[in-house]
C-alpha positions in Angstrom: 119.1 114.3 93.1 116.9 112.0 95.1 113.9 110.4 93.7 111.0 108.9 96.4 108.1 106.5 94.7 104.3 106.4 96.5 102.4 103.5 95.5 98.8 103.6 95.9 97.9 100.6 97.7 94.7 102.2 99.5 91.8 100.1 97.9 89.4 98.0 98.6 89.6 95.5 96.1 85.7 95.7 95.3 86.1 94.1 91.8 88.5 91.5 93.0 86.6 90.3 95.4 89.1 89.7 97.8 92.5 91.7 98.7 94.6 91.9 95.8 97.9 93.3 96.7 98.7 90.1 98.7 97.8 87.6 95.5 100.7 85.6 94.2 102.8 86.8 91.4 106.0 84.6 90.3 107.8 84.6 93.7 106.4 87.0 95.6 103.0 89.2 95.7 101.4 91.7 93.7 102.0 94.5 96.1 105.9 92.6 96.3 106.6 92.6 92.6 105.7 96.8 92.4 108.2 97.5 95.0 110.4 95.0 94.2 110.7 96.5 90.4 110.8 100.7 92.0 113.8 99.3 94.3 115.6 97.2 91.4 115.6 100.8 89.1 117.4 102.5 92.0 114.6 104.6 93.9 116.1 105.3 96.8 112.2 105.5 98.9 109.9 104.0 98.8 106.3 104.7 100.8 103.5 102.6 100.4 100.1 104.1 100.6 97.5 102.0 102.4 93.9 101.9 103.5 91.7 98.7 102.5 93.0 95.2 103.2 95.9 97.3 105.2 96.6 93.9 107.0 97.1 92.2 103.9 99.5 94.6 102.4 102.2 94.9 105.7 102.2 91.1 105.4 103.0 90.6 102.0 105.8 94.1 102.3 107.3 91.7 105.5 108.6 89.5 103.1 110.9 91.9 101.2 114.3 92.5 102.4 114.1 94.2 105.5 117.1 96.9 104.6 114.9 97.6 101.5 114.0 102.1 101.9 110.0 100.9 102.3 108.0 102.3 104.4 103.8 102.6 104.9 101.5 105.1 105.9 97.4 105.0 106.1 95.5 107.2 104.2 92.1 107.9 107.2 90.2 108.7 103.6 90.7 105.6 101.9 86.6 104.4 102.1 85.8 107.3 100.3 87.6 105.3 97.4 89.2 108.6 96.0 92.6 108.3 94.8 93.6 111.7 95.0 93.9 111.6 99.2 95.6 109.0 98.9 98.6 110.8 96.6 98.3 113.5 99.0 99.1 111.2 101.8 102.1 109.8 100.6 103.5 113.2 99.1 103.1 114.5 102.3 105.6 111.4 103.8 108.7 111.8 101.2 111.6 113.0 102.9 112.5 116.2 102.3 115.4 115.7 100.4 113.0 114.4 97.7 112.9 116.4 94.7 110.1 114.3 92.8 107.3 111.6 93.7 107.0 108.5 91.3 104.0 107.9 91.5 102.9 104.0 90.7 100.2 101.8 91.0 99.8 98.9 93.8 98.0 96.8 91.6 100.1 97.4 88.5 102.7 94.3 89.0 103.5 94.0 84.8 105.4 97.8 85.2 108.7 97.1 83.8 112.0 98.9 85.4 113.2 99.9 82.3 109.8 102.3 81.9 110.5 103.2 85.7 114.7 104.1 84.4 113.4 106.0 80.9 111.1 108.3 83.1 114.1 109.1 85.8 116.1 109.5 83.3 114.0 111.8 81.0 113.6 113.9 84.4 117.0 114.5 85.1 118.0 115.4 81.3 115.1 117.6 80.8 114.4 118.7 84.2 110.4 118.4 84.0 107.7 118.8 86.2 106.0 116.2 84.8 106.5 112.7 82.9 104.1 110.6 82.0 104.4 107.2 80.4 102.7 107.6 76.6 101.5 104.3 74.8 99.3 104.7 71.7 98.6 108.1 72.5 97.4 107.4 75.9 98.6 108.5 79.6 99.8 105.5 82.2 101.6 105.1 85.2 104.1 105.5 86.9 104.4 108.9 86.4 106.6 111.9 88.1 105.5 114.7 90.2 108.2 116.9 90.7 108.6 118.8 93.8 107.5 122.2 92.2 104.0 120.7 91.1 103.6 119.1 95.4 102.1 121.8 96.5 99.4 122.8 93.9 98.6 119.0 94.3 98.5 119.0 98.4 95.8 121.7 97.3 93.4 120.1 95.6 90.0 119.7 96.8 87.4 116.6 96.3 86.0 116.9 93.1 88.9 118.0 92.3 91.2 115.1 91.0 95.1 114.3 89.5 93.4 114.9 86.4 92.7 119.0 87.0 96.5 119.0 88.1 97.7 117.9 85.1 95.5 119.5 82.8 96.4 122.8 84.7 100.0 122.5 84.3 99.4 120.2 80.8 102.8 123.1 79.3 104.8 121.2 81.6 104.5 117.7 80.8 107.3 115.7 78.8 105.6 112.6 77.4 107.9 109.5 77.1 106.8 106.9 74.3 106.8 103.4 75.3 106.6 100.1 73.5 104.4 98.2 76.0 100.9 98.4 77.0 101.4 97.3 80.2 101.6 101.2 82.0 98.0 101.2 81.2 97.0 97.8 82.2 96.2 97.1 86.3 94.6 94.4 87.6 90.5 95.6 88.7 89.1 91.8 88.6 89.6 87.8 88.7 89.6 88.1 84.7 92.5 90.7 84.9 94.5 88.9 87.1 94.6 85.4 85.2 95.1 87.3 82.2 98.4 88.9 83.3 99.8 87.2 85.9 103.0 85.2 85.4 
């Protein structure tokens, strides 16, 4: 059962104040440390979903391992600071064989691969359409679309958001419990980022 991952990577750093998928985190970049934790907990593609500061993302992907399953795509809508096109995007790029979409945040470098293993996991033992990360009784990310749920989501329409999919289909969520704050936690400004960063 293959898994892809999107990462939404389509912003345009308002809040920042400068691109931040490309800032530094422990070896690599913020963008760098995402994939690098998706491809470390064995997701086998990886499709990066970019818009604002595009330039700035392919640079800082160039310095992963080149045999590495990434690839990119543009989301056209990205100005219209939406999320939701962007999602649509890079569901609309998995491979076929791709029975569920991971869906994680660029600018959410803390994720940790043993939240990204609990969620395959709880998948493929319960066979859900949807998990979501839990931590004090609130929803994070990354969280799995699978397949069934694409094309309900490829439907949605502007006001429409993630949210209205998964309150639609809320009877087919599995909830995994997890001990760490950070699949809540992204980094929106200056503050954020010298508060987390390694």
């Amino acid at each position: 059962m293959m898994i892809g991952s999107i990462v939404l990577a389509a912003g345009k750093s308002e809040r920042m104040g400068r691109s931040k998928m490309s800032l530094p985190w422990g070896n690599t970049t913020v963008i760098g440390q995402v994939v690098t934790t998706l491809i470390s907990a064995g997701l086998e593609q990886v499709v990066v979903v970019t818009g604002g500061g595009r330039e700035d993302v392919l640079l800082a992907l160039n310095s992963l391992p080149k045999e590495w399953p990434v690839s990119t795509v543009e989301n056209p809508e990205y100005a219209a600071g939406e999320m939701l096109s962007s999602l649509q995007v890079g569901v609309a790029s998995l491979v076929e064989q791709a029975e569920a979409a991971l869906v994680a945040l660029g600018d959410q470098p803390q994720m940790k691969g043993e939240v990204v293993k609990d969620i395959l996991s709880a998948h493929f033992q319960s066979d859900a359409s949807l998990v979501i990360p839990s931590y004090a009784m609130r929803r994070g990310h990354p969280m799995l679309i699978a397949r069934p749920l694409w094309a309900p989501l490829l439907a949605l329409r502007p006001p429409q958001t993630l949210r209205d999919l998964i309150q639609a289909h809320s009877d087919q969520i599995l909830y995994v419990n997890v001990d760490t704050p950070s699949v809540l936690q992204d980094l929106d400004t200056p503050r954020d980022y010298q508060a987390f960063k390694p």
